[in-house]
BAFI-3210 file (N, C-alpha, C; in Angstrom, 3 decimals, decimal comma, padded with zeros to 6 digits):
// residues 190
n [1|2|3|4|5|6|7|8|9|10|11|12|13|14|15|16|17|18|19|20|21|22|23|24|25|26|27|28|29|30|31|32|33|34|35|36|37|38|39|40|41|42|43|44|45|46|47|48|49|50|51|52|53|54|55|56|57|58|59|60|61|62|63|64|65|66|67|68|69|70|71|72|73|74|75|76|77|78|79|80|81|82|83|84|85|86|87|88|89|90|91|92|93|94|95|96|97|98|99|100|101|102|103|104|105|106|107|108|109|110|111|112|113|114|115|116|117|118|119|120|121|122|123|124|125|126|127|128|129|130|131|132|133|134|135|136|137|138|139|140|141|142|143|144|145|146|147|148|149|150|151|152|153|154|155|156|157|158|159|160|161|162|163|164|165|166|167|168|169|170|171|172|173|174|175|176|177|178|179|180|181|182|183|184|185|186|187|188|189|190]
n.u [-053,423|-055,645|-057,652|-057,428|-055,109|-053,097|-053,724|-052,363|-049,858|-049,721|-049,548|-046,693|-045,290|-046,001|-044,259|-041,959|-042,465|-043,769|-041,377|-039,660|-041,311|-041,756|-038,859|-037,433|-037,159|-037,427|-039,248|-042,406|-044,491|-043,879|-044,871|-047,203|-048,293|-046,953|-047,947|-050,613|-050,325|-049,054|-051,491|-053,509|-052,247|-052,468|-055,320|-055,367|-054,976|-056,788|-058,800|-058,282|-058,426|-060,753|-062,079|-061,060|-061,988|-064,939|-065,285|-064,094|-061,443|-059,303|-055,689|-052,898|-050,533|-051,258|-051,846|-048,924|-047,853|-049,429|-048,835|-046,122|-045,977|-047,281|-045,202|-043,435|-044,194|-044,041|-041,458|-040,263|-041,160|-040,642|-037,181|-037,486|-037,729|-036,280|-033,945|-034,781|-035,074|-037,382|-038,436|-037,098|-034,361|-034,039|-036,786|-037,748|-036,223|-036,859|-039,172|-038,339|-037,172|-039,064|-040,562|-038,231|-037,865|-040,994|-041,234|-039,427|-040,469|-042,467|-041,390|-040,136|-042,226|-043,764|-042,337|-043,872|-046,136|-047,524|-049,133|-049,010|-051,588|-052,183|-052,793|-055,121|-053,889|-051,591|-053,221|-054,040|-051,556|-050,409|-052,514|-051,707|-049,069|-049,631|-050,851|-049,944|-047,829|-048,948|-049,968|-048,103|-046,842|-048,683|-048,672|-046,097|-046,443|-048,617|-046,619|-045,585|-047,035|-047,331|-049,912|-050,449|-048,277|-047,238|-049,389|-049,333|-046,619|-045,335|-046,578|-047,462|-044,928|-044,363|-046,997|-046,777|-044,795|-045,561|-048,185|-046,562|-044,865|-046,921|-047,755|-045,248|-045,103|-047,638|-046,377|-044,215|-046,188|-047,420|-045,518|-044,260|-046,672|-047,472|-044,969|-045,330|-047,729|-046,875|-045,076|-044,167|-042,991|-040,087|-037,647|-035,818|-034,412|-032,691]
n.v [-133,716|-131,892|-132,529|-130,631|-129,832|-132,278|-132,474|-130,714|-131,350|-133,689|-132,855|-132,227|-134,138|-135,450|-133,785|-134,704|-136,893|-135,900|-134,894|-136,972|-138,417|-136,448|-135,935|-138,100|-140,062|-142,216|-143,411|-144,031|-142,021|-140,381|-137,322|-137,712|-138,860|-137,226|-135,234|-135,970|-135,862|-134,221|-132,365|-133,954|-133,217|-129,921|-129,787|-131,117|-128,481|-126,701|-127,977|-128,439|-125,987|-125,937|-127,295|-126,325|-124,017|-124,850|-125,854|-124,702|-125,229|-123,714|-123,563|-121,376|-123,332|-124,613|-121,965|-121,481|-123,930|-124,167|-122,184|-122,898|-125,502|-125,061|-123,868|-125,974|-127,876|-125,792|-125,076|-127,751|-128,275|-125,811|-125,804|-128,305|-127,841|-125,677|-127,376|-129,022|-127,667|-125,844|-123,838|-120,472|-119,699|-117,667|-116,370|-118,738|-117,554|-115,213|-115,391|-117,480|-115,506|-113,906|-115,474|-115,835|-113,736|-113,030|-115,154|-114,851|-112,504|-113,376|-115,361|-113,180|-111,480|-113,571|-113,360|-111,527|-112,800|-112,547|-114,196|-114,122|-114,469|-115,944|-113,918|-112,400|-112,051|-113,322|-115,908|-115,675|-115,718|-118,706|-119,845|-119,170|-119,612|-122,547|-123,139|-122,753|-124,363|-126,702|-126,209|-126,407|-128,909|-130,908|-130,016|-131,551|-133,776|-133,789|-133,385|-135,782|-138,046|-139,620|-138,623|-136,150|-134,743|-133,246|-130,796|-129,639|-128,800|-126,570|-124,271|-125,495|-125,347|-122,436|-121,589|-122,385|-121,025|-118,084|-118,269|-118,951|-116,730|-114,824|-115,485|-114,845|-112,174|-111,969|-112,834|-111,318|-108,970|-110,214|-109,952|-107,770|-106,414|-107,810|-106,794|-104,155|-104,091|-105,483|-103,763|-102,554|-104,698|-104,694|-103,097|-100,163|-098,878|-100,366]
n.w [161,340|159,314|156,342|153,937|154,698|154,042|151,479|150,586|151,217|149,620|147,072|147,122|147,450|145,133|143,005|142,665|140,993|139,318|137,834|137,386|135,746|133,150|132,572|131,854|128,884|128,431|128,230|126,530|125,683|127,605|128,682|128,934|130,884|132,930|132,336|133,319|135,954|136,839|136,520|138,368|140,987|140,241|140,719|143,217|144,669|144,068|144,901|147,982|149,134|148,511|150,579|152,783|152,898|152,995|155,164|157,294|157,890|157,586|158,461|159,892|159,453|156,387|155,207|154,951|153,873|151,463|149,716|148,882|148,296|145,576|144,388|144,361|142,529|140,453|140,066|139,632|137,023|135,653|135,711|134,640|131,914|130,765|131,235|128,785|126,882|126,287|127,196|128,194|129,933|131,165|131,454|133,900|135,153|135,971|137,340|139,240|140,891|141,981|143,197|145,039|146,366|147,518|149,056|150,506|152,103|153,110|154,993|156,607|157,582|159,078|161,415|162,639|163,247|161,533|158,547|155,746|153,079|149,682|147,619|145,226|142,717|143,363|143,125|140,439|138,978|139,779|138,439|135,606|135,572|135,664|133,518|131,477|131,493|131,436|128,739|127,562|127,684|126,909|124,199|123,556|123,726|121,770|119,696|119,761|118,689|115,901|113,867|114,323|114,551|112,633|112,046|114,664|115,307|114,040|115,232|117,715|120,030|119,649|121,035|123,715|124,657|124,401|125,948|128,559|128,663|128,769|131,755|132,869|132,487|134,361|136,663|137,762|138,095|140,370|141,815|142,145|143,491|146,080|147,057|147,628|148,892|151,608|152,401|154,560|156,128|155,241|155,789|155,295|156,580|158,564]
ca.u [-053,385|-056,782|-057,927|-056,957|-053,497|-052,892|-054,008|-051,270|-048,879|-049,157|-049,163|-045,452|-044,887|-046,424|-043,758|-040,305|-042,468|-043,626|-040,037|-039,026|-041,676|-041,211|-037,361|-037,416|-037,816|-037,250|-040,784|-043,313|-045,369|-044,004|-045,177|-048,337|-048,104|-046,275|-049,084|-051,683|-049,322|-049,397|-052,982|-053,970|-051,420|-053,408|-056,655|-055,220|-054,588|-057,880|-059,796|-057,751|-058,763|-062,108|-062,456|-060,795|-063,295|-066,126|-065,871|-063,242|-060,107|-057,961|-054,994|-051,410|-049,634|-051,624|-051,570|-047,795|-047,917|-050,327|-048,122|-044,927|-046,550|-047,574|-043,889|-042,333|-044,639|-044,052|-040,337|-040,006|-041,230|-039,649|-036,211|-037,042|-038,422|-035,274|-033,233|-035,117|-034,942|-038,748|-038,185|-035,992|-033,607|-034,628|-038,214|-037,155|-034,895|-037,924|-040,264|-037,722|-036,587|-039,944|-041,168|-037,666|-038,453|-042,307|-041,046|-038,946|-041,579|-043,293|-040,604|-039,823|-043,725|-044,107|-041,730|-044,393|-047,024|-048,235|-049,379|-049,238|-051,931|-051,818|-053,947|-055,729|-052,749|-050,780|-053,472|-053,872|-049,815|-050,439|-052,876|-051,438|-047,935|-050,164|-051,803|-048,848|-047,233|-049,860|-050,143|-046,238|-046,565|-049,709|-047,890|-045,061|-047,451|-048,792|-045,679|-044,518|-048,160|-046,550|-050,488|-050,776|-047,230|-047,657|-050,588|-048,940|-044,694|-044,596|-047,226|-047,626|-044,047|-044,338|-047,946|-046,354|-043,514|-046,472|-048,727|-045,951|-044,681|-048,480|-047,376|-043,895|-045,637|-048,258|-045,727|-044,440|-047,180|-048,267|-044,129|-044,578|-048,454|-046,924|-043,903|-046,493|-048,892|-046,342|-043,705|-043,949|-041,907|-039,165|-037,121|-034,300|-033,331|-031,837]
ca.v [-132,956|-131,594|-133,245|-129,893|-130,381|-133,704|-132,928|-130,266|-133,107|-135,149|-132,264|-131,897|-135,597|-135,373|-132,889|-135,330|-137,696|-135,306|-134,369|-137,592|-138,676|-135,209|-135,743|-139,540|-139,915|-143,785|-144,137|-143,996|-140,799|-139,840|-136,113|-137,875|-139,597|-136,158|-134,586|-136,367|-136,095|-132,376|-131,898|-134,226|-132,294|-129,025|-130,311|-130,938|-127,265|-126,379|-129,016|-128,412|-124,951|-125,293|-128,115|-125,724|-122,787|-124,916|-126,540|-123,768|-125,876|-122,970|-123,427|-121,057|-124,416|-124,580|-120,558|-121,165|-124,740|-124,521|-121,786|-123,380|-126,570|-124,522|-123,649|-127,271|-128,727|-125,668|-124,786|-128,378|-127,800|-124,564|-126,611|-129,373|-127,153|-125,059|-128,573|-129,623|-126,384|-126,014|-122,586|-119,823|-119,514|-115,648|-116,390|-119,303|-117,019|-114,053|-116,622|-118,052|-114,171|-113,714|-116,540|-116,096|-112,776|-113,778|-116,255|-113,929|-111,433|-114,451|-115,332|-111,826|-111,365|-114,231|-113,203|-111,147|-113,469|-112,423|-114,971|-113,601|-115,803|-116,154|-112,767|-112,785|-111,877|-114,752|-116,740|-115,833|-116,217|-120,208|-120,344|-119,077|-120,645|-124,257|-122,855|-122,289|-125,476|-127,997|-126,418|-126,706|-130,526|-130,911|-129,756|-131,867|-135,066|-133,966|-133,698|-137,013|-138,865|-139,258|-138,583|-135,279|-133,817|-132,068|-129,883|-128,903|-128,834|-125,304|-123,537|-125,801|-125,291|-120,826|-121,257|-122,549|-119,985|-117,054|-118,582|-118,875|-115,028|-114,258|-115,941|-114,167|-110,849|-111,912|-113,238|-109,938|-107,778|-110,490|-110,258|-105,955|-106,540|-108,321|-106,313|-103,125|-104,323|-105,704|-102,924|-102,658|-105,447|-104,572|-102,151|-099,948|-097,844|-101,066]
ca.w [160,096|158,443|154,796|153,166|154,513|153,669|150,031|150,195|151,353|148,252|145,974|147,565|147,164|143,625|142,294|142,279|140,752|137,916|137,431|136,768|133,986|132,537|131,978|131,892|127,916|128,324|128,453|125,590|125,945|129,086|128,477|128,935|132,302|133,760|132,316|134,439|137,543|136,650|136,251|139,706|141,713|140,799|141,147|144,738|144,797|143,904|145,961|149,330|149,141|148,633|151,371|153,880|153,098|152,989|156,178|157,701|158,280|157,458|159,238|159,578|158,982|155,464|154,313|154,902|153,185|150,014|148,102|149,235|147,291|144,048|143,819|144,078|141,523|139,214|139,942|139,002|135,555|135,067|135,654|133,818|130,671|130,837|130,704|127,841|125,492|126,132|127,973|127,922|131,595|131,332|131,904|134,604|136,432|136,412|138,095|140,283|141,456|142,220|143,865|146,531|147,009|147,882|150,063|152,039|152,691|154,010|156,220|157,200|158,004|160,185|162,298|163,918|163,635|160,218|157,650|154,110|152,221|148,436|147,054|143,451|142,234|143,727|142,580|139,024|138,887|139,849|137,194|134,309|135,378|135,617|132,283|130,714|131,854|130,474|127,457|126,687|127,940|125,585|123,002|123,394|123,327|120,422|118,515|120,200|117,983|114,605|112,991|115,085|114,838|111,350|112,572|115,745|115,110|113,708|115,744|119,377|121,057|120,135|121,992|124,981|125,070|124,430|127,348|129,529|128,971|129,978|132,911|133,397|133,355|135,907|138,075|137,913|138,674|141,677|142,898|142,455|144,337|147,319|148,070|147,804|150,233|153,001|152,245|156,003|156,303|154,607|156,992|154,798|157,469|159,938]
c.u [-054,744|-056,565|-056,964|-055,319|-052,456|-052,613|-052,503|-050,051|-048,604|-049,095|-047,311|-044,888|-044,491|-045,045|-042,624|-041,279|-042,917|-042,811|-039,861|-039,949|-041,549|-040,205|-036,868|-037,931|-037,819|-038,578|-041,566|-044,661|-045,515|-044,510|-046,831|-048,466|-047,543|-047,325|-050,215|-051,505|-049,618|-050,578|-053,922|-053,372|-052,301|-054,015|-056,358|-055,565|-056,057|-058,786|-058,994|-058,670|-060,260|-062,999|-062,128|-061,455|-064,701|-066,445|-064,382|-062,190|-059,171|-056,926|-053,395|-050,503|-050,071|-051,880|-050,121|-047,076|-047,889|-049,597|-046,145|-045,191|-046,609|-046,111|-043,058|-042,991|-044,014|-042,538|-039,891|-040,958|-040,597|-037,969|-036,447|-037,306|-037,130|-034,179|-033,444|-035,293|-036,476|-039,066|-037,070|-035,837|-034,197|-035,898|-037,964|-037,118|-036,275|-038,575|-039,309|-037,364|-038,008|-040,377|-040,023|-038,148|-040,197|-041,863|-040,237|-039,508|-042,055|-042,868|-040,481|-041,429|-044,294|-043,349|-042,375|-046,000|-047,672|-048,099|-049,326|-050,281|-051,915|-053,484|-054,274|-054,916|-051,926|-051,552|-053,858|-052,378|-050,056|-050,980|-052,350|-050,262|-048,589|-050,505|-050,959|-047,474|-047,448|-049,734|-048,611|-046,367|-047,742|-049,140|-046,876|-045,709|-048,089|-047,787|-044,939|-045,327|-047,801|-048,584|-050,909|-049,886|-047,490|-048,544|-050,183|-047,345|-044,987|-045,326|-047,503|-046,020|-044,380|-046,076|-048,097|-045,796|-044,725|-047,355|-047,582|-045,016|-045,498|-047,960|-046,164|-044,214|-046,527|-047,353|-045,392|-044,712|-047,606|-046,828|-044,634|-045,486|-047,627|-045,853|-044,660|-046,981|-048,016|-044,702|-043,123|-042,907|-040,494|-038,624|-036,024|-033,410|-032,704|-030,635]
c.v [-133,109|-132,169|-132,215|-129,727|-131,498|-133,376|-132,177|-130,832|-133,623|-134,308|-132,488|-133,552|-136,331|-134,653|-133,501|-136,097|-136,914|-135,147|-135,621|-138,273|-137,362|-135,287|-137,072|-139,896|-141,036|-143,953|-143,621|-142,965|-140,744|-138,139|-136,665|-138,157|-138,445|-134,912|-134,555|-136,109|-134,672|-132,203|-132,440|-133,316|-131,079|-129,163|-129,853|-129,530|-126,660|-126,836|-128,850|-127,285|-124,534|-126,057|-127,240|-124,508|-122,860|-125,393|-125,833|-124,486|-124,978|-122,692|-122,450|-121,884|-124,190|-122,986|-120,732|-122,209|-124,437|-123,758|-121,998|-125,198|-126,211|-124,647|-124,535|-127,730|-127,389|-125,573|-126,214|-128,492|-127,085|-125,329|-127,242|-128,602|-126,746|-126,490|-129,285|-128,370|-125,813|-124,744|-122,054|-119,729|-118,301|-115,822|-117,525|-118,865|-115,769|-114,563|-116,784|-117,055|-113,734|-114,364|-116,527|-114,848|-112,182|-114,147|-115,916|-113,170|-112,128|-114,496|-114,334|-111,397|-111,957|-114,078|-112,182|-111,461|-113,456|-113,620|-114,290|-114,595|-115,213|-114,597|-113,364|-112,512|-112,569|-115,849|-116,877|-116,136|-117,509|-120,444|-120,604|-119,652|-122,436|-124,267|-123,458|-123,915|-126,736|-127,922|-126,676|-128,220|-131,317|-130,941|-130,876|-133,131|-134,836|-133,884|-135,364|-138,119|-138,109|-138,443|-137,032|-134,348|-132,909|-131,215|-129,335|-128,373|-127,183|-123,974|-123,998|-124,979|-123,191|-120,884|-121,294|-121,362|-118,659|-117,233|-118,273|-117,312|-114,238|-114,170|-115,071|-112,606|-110,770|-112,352|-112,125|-109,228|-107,995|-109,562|-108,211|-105,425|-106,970|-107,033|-104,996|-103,235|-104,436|-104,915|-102,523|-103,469|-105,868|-102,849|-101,315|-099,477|-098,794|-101,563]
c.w [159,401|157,189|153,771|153,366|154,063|152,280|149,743|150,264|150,228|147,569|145,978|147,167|145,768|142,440|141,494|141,217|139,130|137,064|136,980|135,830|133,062|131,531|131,506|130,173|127,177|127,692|127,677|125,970|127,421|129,468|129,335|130,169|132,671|133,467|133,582|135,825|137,853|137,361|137,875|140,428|141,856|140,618|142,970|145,451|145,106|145,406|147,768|149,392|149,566|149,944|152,806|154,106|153,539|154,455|157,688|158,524|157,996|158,319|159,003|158,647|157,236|154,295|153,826|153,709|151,814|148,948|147,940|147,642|146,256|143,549|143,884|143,047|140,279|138,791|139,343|137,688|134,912|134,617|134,667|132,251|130,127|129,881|129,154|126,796|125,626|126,288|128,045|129,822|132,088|132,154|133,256|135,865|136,822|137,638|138,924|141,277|141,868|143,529|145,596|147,084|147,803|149,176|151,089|152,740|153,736|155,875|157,547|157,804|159,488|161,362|163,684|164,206|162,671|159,084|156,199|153,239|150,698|148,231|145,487|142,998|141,763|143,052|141,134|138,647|139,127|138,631|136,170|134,245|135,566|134,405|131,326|130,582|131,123|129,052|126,787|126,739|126,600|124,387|123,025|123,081|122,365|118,859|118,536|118,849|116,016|113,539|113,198|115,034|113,861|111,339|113,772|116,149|115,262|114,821|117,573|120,082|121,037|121,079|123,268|125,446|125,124|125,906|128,555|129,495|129,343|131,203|133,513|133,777|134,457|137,168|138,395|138,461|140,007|142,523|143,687|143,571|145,666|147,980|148,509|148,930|151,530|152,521|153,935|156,562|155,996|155,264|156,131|155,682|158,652|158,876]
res [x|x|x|x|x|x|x|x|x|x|x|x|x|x|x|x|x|x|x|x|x|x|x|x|x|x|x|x|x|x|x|x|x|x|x|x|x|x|x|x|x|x|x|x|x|x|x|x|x|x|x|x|x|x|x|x|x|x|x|x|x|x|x|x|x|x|x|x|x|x|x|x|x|x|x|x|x|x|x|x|x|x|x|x|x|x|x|x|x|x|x|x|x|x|x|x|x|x|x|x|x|x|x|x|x|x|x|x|x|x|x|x|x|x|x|x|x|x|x|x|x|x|x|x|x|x|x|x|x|x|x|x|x|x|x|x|x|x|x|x|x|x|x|x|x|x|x|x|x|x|x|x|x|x|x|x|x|x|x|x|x|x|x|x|x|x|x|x|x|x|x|x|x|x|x|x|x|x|x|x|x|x|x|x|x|x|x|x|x|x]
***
């Protein structure tokens, strides 16, 4: 297994462990610590990517991987957000109806050898759902810092929910973009 696969490895590894400082509210600015977990994770994302362009490790295994990875670190957020009032199910369930229908194309693709990799599309949709992610967790660590909350209460949690409806329409437009392009693979008449 290549470096850039590996990294995608621990993103995948990375995700339970986000989830549980996230939801885990034992622990004294755990927003903060699920933050960081966050934020390495996509780094990974980033840095695999650019390690497998620069020195052309791009492998099947890793097209099929890397956005399989995006969507355990974020689907666990989405979940846990949901759980915690942070996010509405609606927006959730958009993203999540997206992301299977993505992931079937995929399926349905490779079946004749075709790879689907992540388009600008796909990859502005990671962003702005990583964007959109931090800044809700951000927020939540700054309401957690009693000298910090009164400057961010009334106005941080709607900047999350606004970022992350950015996000719900680009997922959207990528899910719309995808089925477009490989409409081929999608048979009505069998």
């Amino acid at each position: 297994m290549n470096t850039p696969n590996k990294l995608t490895m621990l993103r995948i590894f990375m995700a339970p462990l986000f989830l549980f400082f996230v939801l885990f509210s034992g622990i004294p600015h755990h927003y903060a610590f699920a933050l960081g977990i966050f934020i390495a994770a996509s780094l990974t994302d980033l840095l695999d990517g650019k390690i497998a362009r620069k020195h052309n490790l791009i492998t099947d295994f890793g097209k099929f991987l890397d956005p399989l990875a995006d969507k355990m670190l974020v689907t666990a957020a989405l979940i846990a957000f949901v759980e915690l009032n942070l996010m509405t199910g609606v927006a959730c369930y958009i993203i999540l109806i997206r992301e299977f229908l993505v992931t079937s194309l995929r399926l349905i693709a490779s079946k004749d050898g075709t790879v689907i990799a992540a388009s600008i599309w796909g990859k502005l949709k990671t962003v702005t759902q990583m964007t959109a992610v931090i800044t809700i967790m951000v927020m939540q660590e700054a309401i957690a810092i009693p000298l910090i909350k009164p400057y961010v209460e009334g106005w941080g949690p709607l900047a999350g929910s606004i970022i992350m409806w950015i996000a719900v329409a680009i997922t959207v437009v990528s899910g719309i973009t995808y089925m477009w392009d490989y409409r081929k693979y999608i048979d009505y008449k069998k």
